[in-house]
C-alpha positions in Angstrom: 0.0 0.0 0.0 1.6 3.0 -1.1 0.6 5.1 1.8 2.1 3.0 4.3 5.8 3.9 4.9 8.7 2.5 7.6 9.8 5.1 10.3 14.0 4.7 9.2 16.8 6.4 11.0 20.1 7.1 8.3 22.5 4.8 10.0 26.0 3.4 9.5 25.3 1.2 7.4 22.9 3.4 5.2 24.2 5.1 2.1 22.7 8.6 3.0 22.1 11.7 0.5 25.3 13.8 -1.0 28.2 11.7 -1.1 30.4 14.9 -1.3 30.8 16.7 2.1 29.7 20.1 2.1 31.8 20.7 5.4 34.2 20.5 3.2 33.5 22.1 0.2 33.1 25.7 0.4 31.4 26.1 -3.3 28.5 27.0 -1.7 29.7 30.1 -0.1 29.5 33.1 -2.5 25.6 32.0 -3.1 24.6 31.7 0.4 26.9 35.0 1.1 24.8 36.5 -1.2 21.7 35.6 -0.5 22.1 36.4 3.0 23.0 40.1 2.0 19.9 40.3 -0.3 17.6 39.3 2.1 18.9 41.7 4.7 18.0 44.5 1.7 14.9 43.2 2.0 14.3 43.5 5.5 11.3 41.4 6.1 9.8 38.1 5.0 5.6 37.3 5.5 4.5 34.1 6.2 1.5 32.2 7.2 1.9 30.0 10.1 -0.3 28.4 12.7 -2.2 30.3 15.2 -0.2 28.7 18.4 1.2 31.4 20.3 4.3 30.4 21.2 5.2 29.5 18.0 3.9 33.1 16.7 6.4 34.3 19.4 9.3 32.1 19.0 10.1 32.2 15.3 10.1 35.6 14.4 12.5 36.1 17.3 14.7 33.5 16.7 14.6 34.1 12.9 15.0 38.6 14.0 18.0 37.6 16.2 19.5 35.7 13.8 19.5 37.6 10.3 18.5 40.9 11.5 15.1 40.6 9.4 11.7 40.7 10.8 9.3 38.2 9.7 5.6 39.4 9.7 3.8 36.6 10.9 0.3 36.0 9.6 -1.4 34.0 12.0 -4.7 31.1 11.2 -5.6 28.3 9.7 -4.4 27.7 6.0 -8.0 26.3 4.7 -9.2 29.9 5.8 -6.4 31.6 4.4 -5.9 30.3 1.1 -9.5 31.5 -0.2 -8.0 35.3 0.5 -4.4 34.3 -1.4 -6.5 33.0 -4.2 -8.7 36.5 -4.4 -5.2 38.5 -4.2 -3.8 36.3 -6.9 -6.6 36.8 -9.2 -6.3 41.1 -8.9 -2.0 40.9 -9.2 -1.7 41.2 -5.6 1.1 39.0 -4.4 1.5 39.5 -0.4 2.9 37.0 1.0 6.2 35.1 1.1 6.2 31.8 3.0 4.1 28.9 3.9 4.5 26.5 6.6 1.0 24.6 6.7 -0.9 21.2 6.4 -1.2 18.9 3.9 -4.8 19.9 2.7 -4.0 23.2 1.3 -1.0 22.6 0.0 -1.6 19.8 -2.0 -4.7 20.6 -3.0 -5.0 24.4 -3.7 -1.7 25.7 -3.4 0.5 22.9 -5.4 -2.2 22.3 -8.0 -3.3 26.2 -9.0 0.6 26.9 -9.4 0.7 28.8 -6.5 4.3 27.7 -5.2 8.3 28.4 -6.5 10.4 25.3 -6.2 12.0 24.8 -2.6 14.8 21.9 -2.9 16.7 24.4 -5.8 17.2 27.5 -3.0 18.0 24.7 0.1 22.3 26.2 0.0 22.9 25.6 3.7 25.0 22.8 4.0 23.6 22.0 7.1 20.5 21.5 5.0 21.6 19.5 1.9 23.7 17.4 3.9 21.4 14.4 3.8 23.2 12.6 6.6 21.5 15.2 8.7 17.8 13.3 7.8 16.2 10.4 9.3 14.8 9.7 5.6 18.3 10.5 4.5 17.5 13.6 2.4 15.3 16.2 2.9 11.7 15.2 2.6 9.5 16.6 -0.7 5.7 15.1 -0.4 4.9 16.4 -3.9 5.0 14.4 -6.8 7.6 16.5 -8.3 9.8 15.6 -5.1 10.5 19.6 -4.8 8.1 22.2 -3.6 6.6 21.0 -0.6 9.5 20.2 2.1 8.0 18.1 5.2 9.4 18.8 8.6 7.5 17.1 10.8 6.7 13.4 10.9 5.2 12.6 14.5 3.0 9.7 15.6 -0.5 11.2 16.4 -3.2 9.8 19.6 -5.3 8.4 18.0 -8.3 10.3 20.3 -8.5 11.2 24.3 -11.0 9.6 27.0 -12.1 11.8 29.8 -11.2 8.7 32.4 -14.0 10.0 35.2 -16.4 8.9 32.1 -14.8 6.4 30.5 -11.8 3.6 31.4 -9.2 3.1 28.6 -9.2 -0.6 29.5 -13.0 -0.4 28.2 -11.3 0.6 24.9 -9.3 -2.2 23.9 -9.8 -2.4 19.9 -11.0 0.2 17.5 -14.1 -2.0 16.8 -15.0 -1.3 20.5 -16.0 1.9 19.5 -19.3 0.4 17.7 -20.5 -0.9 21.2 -23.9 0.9 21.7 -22.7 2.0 25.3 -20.6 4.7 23.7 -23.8 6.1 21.4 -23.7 9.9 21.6 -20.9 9.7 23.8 -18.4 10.2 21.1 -17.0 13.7 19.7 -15.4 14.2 16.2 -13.9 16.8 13.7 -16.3 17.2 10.8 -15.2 14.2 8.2 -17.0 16.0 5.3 -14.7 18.8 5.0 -10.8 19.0 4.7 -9.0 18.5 7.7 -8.5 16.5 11.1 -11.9 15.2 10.7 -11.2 14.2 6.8 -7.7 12.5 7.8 -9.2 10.7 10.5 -12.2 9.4 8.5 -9.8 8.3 5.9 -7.7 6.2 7.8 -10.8 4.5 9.1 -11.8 3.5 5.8 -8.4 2.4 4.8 -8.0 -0.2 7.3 -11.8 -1.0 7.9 -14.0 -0.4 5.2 -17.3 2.0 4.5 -19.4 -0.2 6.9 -17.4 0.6 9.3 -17.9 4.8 8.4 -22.2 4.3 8.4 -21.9 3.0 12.1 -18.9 5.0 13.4 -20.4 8.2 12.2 -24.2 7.6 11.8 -25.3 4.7 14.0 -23.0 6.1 17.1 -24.3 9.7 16.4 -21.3 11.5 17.4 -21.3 15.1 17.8 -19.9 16.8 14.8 -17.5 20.3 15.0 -15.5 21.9 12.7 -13.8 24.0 16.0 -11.2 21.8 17.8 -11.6 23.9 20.7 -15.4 23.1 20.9 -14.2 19.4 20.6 -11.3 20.0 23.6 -14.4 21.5 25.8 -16.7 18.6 25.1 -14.3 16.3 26.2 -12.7 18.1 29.0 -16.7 18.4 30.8 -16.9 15.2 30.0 -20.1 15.9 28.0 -18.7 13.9 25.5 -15.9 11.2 27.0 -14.5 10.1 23.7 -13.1 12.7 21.2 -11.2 12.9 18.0 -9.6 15.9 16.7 -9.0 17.5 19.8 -6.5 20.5 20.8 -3.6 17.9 21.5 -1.1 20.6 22.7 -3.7 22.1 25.3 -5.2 18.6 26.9 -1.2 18.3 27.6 -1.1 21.2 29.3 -4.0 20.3 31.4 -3.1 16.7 32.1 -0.3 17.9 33.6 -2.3 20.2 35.9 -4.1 16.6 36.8 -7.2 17.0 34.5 -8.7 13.1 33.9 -7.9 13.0 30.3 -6.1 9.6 28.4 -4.5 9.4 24.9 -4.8 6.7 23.2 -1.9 5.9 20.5 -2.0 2.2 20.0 -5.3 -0.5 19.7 -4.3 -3.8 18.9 -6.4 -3.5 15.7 -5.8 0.7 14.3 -2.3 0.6 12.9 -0.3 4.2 14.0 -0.7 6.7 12.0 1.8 9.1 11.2 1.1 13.1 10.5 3.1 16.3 9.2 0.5 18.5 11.4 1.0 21.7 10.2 5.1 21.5 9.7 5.6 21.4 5.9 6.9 24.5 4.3 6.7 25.9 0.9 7.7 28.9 -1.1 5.1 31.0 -2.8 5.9 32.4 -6.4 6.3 36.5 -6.8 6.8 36.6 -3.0 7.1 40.2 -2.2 10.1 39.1 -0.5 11.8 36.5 -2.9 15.3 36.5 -1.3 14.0 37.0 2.6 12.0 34.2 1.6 14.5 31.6 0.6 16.5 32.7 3.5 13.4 31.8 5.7 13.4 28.3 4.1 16.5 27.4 4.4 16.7 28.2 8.6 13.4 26.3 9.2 14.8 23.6 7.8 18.2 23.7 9.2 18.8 22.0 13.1 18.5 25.6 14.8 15.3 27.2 13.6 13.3 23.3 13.0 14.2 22.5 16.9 12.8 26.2 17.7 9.8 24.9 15.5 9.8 21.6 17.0 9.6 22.8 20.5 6.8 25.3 20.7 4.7 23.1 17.9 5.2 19.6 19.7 6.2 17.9 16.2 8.6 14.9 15.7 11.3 17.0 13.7 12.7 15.0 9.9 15.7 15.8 11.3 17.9 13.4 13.0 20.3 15.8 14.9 17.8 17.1 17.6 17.1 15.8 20.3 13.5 16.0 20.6 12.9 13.3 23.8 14.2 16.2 25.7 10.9 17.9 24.9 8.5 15.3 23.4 6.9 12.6 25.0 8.5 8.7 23.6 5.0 8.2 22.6 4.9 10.6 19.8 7.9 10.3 18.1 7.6 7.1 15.5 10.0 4.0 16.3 12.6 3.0 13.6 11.5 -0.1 11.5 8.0 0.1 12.7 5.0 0.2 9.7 2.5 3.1 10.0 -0.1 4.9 8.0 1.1 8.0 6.4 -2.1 10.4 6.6 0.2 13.1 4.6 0.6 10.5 1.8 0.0 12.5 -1.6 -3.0 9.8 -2.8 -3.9 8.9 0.7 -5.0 13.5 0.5 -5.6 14.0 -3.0 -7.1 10.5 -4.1 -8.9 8.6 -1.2 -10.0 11.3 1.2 -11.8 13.3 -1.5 -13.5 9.9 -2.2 -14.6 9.5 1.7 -15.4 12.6 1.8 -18.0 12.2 -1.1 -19.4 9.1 0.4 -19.8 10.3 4.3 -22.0 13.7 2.7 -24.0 11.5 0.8 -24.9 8.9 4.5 -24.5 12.0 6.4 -27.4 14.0 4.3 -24.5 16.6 4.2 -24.8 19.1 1.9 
């Protein structure tokens, strides 16, 4: 199945991306010099990121420190954003630089309506080319051109969180436990019908069990529907609704370490893990206001300083294999070498068999 992919390391043994060492080879120099000085001309980079606000905080200072350039953070979620670039687009009005986003909108409004400049061709740091420096061992292109859209995350996802005043996690021991009329209208989900948490999660359902397995999950159960992951975070939280998908992960972590009741759930002896990009993949837009700022941007998220900085406020399993993320993640999120898991950012898994789901859950849904 060619969304299912093996969680490698670049070992030894393993014959890892650019045989030449660019430690030692100083060709790249006069470019990057260059770059660097063009970008400082510039003075400013815009790019639209998540809303989290520590990452709205960190990167922008780490990024200002660094290079002396600010970057004007445009702060929400891509699907609402990408409506306004398209509008923009449409008059001549180019505005912003720099993407770092889902898989939803990139692969399926950005990358297809020609919105995006090549990303591997710019990537001069060393630091960054040098393949050994990648758990894939190279940098990480999820388009089918293998060069515009540059994943830096790769972290194994809970599957959903139990509110355990409701509901014991040993009641939960398969997926198929789900279906047990006990948990009827006790379940919360992301909307499957639109793209997003709700359409990944739907998707992976119906890869490893099958439609019937949709109409009872999401009709017979009646699970309450949101498209706001906050709303989702409350239900569960109260404990109105004990079971929830698509949840606020990085807040219920906060407030399980204050001692709130709540349980995540990564493995079921019958859901394989399933591995997610979140919202770290970055991409370069074309006639960026800011074209050299921009590449400059690109090639520090990617490199070990500014993805660790990225890493750390977002809670994502970096591509990278020279940070040391168990200082700040949890073991249980990072994916285990060798291991077989469901790639939920696979290019058909997004473009091919969730817009297929999504058709069939509208239609027993009465969606319109």
């Amino acid at each position: 199945m060619r969304n299912l992919v093996k969680s490698v390391t670049c070992g030894v043994f393993m014959l890892c991306f650019s045989a030449v060492s660019w430690a030692q080879d100083s060709s790249w120099k006069p470019a990057w010099d260059k770059l660097v000085a063009d970008a400082k001309k510039e003075g400013k980079v815009v790019i639209i990121a998540p809303p989290d606000p520590q990452v709205r905080e960190a990167l922008p200072t780490a990024f200002k420190a660094k290079y002396g350039i600010t970057v004007e953070y445009l702060a929400g979620r891509s699907t609402e954003t990408a409506p306004r670039l398209r509008t923009e687009r449409a008059s001549g009005i180019y505005s912003v630089d720099v993407a770092l986003s889902g898989n939803q909108t990139m692969y399926t409004v950005f990358y297809p309506e020609k919105m995006l400049d090549p990303v591997k061709p710019v990537l001069l740091d060393p630091e960054v080319t040098d393949g050994s420096k990648w758990k894939s061992g190279k940098p990480w292109f999820m388009d089918p051109e293998d060069k515009y859209i540059l994943r830096l995350f790769n972290t194994l996802g809970a599957f959903f969180y139990v509110n355990t005043d409701k509901v014991k996690p040993e009641e939960i021991r398969t997926f198929r436990d789900l279906l047990d009329p006990k948990w009827k209208g006790k379940i919360a989900a992301h909307d499957p019908t639109v793209s997003g948490t709700g359409s990944s999660d739907s998707t992976r359902f119906y890869v490893q069990f099958g439609e019937d397995f949709l109409k009872k999950f999401y009709v017979d159960q009646k699970p309450m529907i949101a498209r706001d992951r906050r709303q989702l975070t409350d239900a569960l939280v109260r404990g109105a609704y004990p079971i929830a998908f698509g949840v606020e992960d990085d807040d219920l972590e906060r407030l399980r370490q204050e001692g709130f009741p709540l349980y995540p759930v990564y493995g079921l002896s019958d859901l394989q893990g399933s591995l997610s990009a979140g919202v770290g993949q970055v991409a370069l837009f074309n006639h960026a206001p800011h074209p050299n700022a921009a590449k400059l941007f690109v090639n520090w998220i990617a490199s070990k300083e500014g993805l660790e900085i990225f890493s750390r406020t977002r809670g994502g399993s970096p591509t990278r294999n020279d940070i040391d993320e168990l200082k700040f993640l949890p073991a249980e999120v990072i994916p285990k070498p060798g291991i077989e898991y469901l790639d939920s950012y696979g290019w058909e898994f997004t473009t091919v068999t969730q817009q297929k789901v999504r058709a069939y859950l509208k239609t027993i849904m009465q969606v319109n």
